[in-house]
C-alpha positions as CSV (number, residue, x, y, z in Angstrom):
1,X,93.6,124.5,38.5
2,X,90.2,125.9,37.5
3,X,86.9,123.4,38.7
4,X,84.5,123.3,36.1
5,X,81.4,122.1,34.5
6,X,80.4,122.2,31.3
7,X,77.3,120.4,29.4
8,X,73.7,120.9,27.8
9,X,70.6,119.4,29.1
10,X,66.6,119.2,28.7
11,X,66.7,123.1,28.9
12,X,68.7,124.1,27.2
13,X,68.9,121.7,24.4
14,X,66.3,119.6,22.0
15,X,66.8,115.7,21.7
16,X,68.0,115.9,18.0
17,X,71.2,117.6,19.4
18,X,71.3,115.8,22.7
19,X,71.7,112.5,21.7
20,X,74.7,113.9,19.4
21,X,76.6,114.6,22.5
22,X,75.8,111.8,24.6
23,X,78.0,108.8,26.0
24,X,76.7,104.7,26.0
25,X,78.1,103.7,29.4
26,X,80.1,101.2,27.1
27,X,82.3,104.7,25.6
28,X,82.6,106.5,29.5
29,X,86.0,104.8,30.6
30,X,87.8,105.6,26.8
31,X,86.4,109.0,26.4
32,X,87.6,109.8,30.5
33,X,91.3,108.3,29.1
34,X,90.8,110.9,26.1
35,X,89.9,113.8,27.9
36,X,92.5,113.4,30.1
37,X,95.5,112.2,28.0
38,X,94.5,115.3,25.5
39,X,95.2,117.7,28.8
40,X,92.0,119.2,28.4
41,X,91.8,118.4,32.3
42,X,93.4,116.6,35.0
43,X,90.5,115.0,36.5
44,X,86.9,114.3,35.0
45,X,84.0,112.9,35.6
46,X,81.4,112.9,32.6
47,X,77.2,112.1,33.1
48,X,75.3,111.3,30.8
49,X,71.6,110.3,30.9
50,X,68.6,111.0,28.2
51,X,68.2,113.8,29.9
52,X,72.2,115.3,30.2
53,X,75.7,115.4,29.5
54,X,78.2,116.8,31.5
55,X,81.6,117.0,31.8
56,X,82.9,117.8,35.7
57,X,86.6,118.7,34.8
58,X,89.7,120.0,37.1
59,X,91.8,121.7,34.1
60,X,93.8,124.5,33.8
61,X,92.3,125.8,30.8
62,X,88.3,126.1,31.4
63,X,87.8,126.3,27.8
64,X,89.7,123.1,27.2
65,X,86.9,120.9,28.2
66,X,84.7,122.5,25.8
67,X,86.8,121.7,22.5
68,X,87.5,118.5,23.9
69,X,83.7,117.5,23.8
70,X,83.3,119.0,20.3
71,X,86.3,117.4,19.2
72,X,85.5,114.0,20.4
73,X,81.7,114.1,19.2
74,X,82.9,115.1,15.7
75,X,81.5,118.6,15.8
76,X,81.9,122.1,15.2
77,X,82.2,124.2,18.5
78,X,79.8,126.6,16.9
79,X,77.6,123.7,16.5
80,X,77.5,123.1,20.0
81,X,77.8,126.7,21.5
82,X,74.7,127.7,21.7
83,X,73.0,125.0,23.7
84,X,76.0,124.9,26.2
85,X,76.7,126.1,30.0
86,X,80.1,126.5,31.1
87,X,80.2,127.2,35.2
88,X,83.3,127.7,37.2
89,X,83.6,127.6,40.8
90,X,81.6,128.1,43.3
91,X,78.9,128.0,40.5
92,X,79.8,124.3,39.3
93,X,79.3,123.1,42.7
94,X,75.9,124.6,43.2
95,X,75.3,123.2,39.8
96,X,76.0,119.7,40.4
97,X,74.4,120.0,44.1
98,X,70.8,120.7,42.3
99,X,71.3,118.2,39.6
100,X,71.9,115.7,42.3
101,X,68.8,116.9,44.6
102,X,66.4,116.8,41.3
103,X,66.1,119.9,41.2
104,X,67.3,120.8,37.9
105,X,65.6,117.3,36.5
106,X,62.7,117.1,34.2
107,X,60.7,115.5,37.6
108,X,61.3,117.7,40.0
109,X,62.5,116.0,42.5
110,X,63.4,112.6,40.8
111,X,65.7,110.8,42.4
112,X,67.4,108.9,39.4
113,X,70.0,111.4,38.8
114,X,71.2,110.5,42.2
115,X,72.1,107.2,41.4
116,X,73.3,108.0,37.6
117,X,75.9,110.4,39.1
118,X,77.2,107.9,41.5
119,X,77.7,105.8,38.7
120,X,79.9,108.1,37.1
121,X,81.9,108.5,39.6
122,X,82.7,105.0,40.5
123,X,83.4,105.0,36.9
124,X,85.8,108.0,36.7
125,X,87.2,106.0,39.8
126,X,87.5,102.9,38.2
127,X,89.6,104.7,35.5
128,X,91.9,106.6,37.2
129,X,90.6,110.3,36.5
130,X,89.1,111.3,39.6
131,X,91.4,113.3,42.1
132,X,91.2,114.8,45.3
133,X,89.5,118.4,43.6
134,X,86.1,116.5,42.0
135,X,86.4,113.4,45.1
136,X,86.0,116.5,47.4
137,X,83.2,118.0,45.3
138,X,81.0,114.7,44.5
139,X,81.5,113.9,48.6
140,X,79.8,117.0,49.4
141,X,77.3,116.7,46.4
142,X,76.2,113.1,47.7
143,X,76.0,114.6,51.3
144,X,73.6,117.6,50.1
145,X,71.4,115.6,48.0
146,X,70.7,113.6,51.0
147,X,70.2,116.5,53.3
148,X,67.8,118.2,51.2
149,X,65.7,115.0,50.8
150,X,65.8,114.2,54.5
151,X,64.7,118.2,55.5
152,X,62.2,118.8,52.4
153,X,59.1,117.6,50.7
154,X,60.9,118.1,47.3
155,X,60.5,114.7,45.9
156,X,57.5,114.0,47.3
157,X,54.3,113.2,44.8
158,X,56.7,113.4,42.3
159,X,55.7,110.9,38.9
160,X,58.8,109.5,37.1
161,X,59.1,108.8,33.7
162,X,58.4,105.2,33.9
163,X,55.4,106.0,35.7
164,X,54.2,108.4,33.0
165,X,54.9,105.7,30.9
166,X,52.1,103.9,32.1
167,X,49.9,107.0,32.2
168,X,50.6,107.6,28.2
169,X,50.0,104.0,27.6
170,X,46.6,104.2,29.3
171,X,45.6,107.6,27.3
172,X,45.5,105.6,24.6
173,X,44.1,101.4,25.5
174,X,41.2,101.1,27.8
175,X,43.2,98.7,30.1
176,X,46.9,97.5,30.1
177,X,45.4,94.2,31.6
178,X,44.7,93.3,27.7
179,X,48.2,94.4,26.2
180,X,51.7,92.8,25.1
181,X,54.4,94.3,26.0
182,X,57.7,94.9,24.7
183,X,60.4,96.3,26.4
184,X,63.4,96.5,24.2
185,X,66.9,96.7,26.1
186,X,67.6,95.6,29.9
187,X,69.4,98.5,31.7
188,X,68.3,100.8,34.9
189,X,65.5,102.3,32.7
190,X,64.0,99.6,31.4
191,X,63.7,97.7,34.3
192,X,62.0,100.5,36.3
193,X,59.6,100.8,33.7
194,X,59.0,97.1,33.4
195,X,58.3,97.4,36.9
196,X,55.3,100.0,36.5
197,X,53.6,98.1,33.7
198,X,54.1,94.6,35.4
199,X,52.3,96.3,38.2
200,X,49.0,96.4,36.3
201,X,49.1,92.8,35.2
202,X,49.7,93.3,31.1
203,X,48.6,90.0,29.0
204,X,52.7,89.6,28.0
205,X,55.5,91.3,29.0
206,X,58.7,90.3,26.7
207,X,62.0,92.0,26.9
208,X,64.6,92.0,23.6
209,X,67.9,92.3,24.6
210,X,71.1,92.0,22.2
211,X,72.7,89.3,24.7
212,X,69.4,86.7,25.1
213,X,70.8,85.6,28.6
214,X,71.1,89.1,30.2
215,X,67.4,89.7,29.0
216,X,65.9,86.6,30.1
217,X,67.3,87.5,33.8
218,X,65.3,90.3,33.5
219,X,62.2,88.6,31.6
220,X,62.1,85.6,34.6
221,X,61.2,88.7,37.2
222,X,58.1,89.7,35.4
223,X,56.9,86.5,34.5
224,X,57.7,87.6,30.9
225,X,59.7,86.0,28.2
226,X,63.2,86.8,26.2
227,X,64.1,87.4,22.9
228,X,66.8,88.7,20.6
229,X,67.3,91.8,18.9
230,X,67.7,90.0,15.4
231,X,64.2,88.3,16.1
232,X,62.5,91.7,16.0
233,X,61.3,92.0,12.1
234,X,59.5,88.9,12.8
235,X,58.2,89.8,16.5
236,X,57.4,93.3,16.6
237,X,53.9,93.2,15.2
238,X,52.3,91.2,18.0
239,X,52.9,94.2,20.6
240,X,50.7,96.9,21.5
241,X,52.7,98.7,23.8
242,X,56.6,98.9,22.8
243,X,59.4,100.8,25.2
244,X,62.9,101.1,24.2
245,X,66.1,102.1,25.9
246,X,69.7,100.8,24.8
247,X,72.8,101.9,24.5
248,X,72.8,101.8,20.8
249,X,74.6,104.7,18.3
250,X,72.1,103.9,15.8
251,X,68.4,103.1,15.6
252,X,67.0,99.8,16.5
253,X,63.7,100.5,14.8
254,X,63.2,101.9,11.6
255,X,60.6,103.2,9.6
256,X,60.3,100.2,7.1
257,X,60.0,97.9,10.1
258,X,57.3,99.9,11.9
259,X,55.5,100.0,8.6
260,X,55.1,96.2,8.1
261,X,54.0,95.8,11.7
262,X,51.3,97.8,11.4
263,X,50.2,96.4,8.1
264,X,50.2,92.9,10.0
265,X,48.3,94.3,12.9
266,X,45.5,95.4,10.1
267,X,46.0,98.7,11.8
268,X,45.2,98.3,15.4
269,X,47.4,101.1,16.9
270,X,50.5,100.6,18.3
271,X,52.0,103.0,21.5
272,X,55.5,103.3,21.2
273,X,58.0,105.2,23.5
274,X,61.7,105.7,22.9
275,X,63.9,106.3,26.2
276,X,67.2,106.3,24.5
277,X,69.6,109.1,23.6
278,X,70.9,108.5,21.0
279,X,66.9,107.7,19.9
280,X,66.1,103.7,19.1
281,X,63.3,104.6,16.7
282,X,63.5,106.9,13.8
283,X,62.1,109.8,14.4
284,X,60.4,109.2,10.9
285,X,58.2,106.9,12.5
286,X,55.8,109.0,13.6
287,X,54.5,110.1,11.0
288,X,52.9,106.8,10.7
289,X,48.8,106.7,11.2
290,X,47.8,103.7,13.7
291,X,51.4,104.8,15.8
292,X,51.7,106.8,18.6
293,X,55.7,107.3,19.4
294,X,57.0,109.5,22.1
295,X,60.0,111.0,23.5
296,X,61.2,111.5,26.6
297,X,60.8,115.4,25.9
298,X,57.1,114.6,24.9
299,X,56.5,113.4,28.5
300,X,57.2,116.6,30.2
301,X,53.5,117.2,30.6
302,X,52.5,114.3,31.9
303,X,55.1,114.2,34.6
304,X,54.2,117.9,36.2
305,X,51.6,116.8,38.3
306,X,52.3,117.8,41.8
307,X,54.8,120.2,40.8
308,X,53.6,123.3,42.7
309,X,53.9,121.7,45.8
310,X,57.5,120.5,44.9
311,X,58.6,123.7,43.9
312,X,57.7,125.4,47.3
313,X,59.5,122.2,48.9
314,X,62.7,123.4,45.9
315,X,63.0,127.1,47.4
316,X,63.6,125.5,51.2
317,X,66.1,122.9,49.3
318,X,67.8,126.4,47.6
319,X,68.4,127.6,50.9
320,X,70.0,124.5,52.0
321,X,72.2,124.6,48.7
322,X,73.4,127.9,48.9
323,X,74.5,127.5,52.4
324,X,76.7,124.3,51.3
325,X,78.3,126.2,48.1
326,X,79.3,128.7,50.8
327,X,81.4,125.7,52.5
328,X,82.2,124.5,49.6
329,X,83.8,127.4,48.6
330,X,85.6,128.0,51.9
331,X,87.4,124.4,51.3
332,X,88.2,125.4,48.0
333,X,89.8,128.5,49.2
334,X,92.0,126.3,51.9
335,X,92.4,124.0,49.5
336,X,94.5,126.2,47.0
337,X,95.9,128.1,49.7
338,X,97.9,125.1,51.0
339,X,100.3,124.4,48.8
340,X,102.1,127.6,50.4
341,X,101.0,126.9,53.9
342,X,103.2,123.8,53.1
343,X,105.9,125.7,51.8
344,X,106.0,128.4,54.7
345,X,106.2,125.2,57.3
346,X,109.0,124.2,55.4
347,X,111.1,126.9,55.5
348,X,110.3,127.4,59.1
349,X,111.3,123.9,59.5
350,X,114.7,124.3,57.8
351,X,115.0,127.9,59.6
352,X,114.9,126.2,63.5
353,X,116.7,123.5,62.0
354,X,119.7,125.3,61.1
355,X,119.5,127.6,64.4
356,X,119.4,124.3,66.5
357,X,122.2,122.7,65.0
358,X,124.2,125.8,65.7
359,X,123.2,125.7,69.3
360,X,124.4,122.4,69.4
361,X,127.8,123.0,68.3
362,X,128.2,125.9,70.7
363,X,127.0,123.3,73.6
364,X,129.6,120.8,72.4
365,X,132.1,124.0,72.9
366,X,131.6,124.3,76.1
367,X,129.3,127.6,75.6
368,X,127.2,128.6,78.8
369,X,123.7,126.9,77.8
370,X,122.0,130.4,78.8
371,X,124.0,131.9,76.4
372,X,123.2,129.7,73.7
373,X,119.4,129.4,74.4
374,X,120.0,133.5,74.2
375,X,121.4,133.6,70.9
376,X,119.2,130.8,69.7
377,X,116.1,132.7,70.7
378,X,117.9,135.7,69.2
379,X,118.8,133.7,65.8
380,X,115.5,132.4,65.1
381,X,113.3,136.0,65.7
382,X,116.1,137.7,63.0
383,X,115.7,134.8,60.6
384,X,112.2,134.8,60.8
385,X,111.2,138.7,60.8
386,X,113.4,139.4,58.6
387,X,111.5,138.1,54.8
388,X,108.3,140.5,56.6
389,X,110.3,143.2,58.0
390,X,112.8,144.0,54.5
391,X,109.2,143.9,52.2
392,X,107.6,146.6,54.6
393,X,111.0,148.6,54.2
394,X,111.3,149.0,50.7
395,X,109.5,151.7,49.2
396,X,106.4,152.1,48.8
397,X,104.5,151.6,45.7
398,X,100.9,150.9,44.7
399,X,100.9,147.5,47.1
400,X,102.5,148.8,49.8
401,X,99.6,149.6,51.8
402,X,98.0,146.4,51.3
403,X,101.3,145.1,52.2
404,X,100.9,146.5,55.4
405,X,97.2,145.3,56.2
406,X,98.4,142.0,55.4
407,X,101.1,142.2,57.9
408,X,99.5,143.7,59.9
409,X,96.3,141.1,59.9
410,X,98.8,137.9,60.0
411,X,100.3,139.2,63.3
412,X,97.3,140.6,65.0
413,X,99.2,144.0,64.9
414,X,97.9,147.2,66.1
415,X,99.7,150.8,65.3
416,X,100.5,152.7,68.2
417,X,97.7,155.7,67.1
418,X,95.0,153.2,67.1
C-alpha cells in the first residue's frame, strides 16, 4: 500500500483551474465515500482551501487517485496534468509537514492551513476513511507544525489575507471609519476578515448569508446587521467595500448586478474582493470602471511584507522537517515490515507449541524429565534452524550471497576467517 499525495495549489496552478478542482465542505464526506468505494485508495483525506486541493490517499495504485480526481471533477486527465504533483513516501510526508507549518502557504508562515487540515481530518474521521497509515501521518504532521512554531520565528510579522484585506481597502478610501461593509457568506474566512475591518470602526458592517439566522449570529458580534442572499439586487449598491467567501459552485455576483449598483452609486467606486474558490463574482466584473475586484492571487503582494525575515526563520523550520521525515520514514519501514514479524511470531508460536505438547506426552509416559527437557531443547533448535539452514544449502545463485549477509546479520554471526 503506497502513501500518497496528490493535488495542485497557488504554485502551481492559476484560480480559473483551481476552483475547477476544488471541494465546498458540504461535497467532502460524499467525494471521501467515492474515492474510496471506487478503490482508487483505502484511506483518504482530501483539503481543500482557496488556496489548495489535495488528496492524502493510502492506495495500491498511486495513479488511481489521480483519475479519481479527474473523473470526479468531470475532467480530462490531460486537463489536469500539467498543474499537478504526485509525491509518494517519504516525500508526501515532508509535503504535508510544510503545508501544515505555512511554509508552502501564500503567507509564509500563516497559520490557517493548520486548522483547515485538522478539519479534514476530523472529517475523513467522521466518514470512515481514515486508517491507521494517514492517522499515523496527520499525528506526526500536527506534532511538527507545532514544533517548528514553538522553535522558529517563521510566522512571526506575517500579514494574513484578511489583514491585506484591510490594506487593499485602504489603497483605495481615505478611511474605513466612513465605509459600509458587506461581507457576503459566514464561514472561517469571513469571520476573520470581519474581524480586521470591525477593528477600524467601519460606518456599517452587514453580512449576507443564504440561511438569515446563521448570519445574523455572526452580524450581532460586529455590531452589524443580516440579510439574505435573495435581498442582494436590491442591497448591493449601498456598499463600498464588499468581501465574499461561500461555498457556492456558481457565482453569487454577476456582471449585470454589479452594473446596476454602480449606476445607483452615480459612480462612486466600489472595492470588491472575492475569497472563494469556486469565485463568487464573475470574473467579467472587472472590467467595470468605478470597481476594483480582487482575488486571492491578486493579494500576493500585499501579503509579502516581512517575508525575508520569515524565510531565514523557514530554512531553521527545513531542518526541523527533514529530521521528522527521517522518523517518519523509519515507522513507515516498521510499519510494513510487521505484517511478517507477526507471521514469524506465529510460527514460532505453533513451533514451541507443538514441541511442548510432545514433552508432555513423554512426561505422562513416565519419560526421565531430563530426557525430555533434552529432546525438547533438541526439537525446537532443529525445527527452528532448519527454514535458515536448508536456504543457505541450496545452491547458490545470484541471491545467495545476500542470502548469506542476511543470515548472517539476523544472528549476529561472524565467519571463522574474520
Amino acid at each position: 500500500m503506497h502513501l500518497v499525495a496528490i493535488g495542485l495549489n497557488h504554485q502551481t496552478a492559476p484560480l480559473s483551474v483551481r476552483e475547477k478542482l476544488a471541494f465546498p465542505a458540504e461535497t467532502l464526506p460524499g467525494a471521501l465515500e467515492s474515492l474510496v468505494n471506487s478503490r482508487a485508495a483505502t484511506e483518504a483525506a482530501i483539503v481543500s482551501t482557496c488556496n489548495r486541493t489535495e488528496l492524502y490517499c493510502a492506495s495500491p495504485d498511486p495513479a488511481a487517485p489521480t483519475r479519481w480526481l479527474s473523473a470526479f471533477h468531470g475532467l480530462a486527465p490531460e486537463e489536469i496534468a500539467p498543474y499537478l504533483y504526485r509525491l509518494e513516501a517519504p516525500e508526501a510526508a515532508r509535503h504535508a509537514f510544510r503545508v501544515a507549518s505555512g511554509l508552502d502557504s501564500m503567507v509564509l508562515g500563516e497559520t490557517q492551513i493548520l486548522g483547515q487540515i485538522k478539519d479534514a481530518v476530523r472529517t475523513a474521521e467522521r466518514v470512515g476513511t481514515l486508517g491507521s497509515l494517514l492517522n499515523g501521518l496527520f499525528q506526526k504532521t500536527f506534532a511538527v507544525a507545532k514544533e517548528v512554531r514553538s522553535r522558529t520565528a517563521v510566522g512571526a510579522s506575517s500579514v494574513s489575507m484578511s489583514a491585506a484585506a484591510v490594506k487593499l481597502a485602504e489603497q483605495i478610501f481615505p478611511t474605513i471609519g466612513e465605509l459600509n461593509v458587506l461581507f457576503i457568506g459566514a464561514g472561517e474566512m469571513i469571520e476573520l476578515v470581519a474581524t480586521h475591518f470591525a477593528a477600524r470602526q467601519p460606518a456599517c458592517i452587514t453580512i449576507a448569508n443564504r440561511t438569515l439566522e446563521r448570519g445574523q449570529k455572526l452580524a450581532e458580534r460586529f455590531g452589524g446587521e443580516a440579510v439574505t442572499l435573495s435581498e442582494l439586487p436590491d442591497q448591493l449598491q449601498r456598499f463600498d467595500v464588499v468581501v465574499s467567501s461561500t461555498a457556492s459552485q456558481l457565482p453569487i455576483i454577476g456582471k449585470g448586478l454589479v452594473e446596476r449598483a454602480i449606476k445607483a452609486r452615480r459612480h462612486r467606486p466600489m472595492f470588491m474582493l472575492d475569497l472563494a474558490v469556486p469565485r463568487d463574482i464573475e470574473a467579467e466584473v472587472d472590467g467595470l470602471d468605478d470597481v476594483f475586484l480582487y482575488t486571492v492571487d491578486d493579494i500576493a503582494g500585499i501579503v509579502e511584507v516581512g517575508r525575508e525575515a520569515r524565510q531565514l526563520a523557514a530554512e531553521e523550520a527545513e531542518t526541523i522537517i527533514q529530521a521528522r521525515v527521517t522518523e517518519f520514514s523509519e515507522w513507515l519501514k516498521k510499519r510494513e515490515a510487521a505484517p511478517l514479524i507477526r507471521t514469524l511470531r506465529d510460527k514460532a508460536e505453533a513451533t514451541r507449541q507443538a514441541a511442548l505438547e510432545a514433552a508432555l506426552k513423554q512426561l505422562a509416559r513416565g519419560l526421565p524429565p531430563e530426557k525430555v527437557l533434552e529432546q525438547l531443547s533438541v526439537q525446537l533448535t532443529n525445527k527452528l534452524m532448519h527454514p535458515p539452514t536448508e536456504a543457505l544449502s541450496g545452491r547458490g545463485g545470484s541471491g545467495h550471497e545476500g542470502l548469506a549477509e542476511a543470515v548472517a546479520r539476523l544472528y549476529r554471526l561472524t565467519t571463522e576467517t574474520e
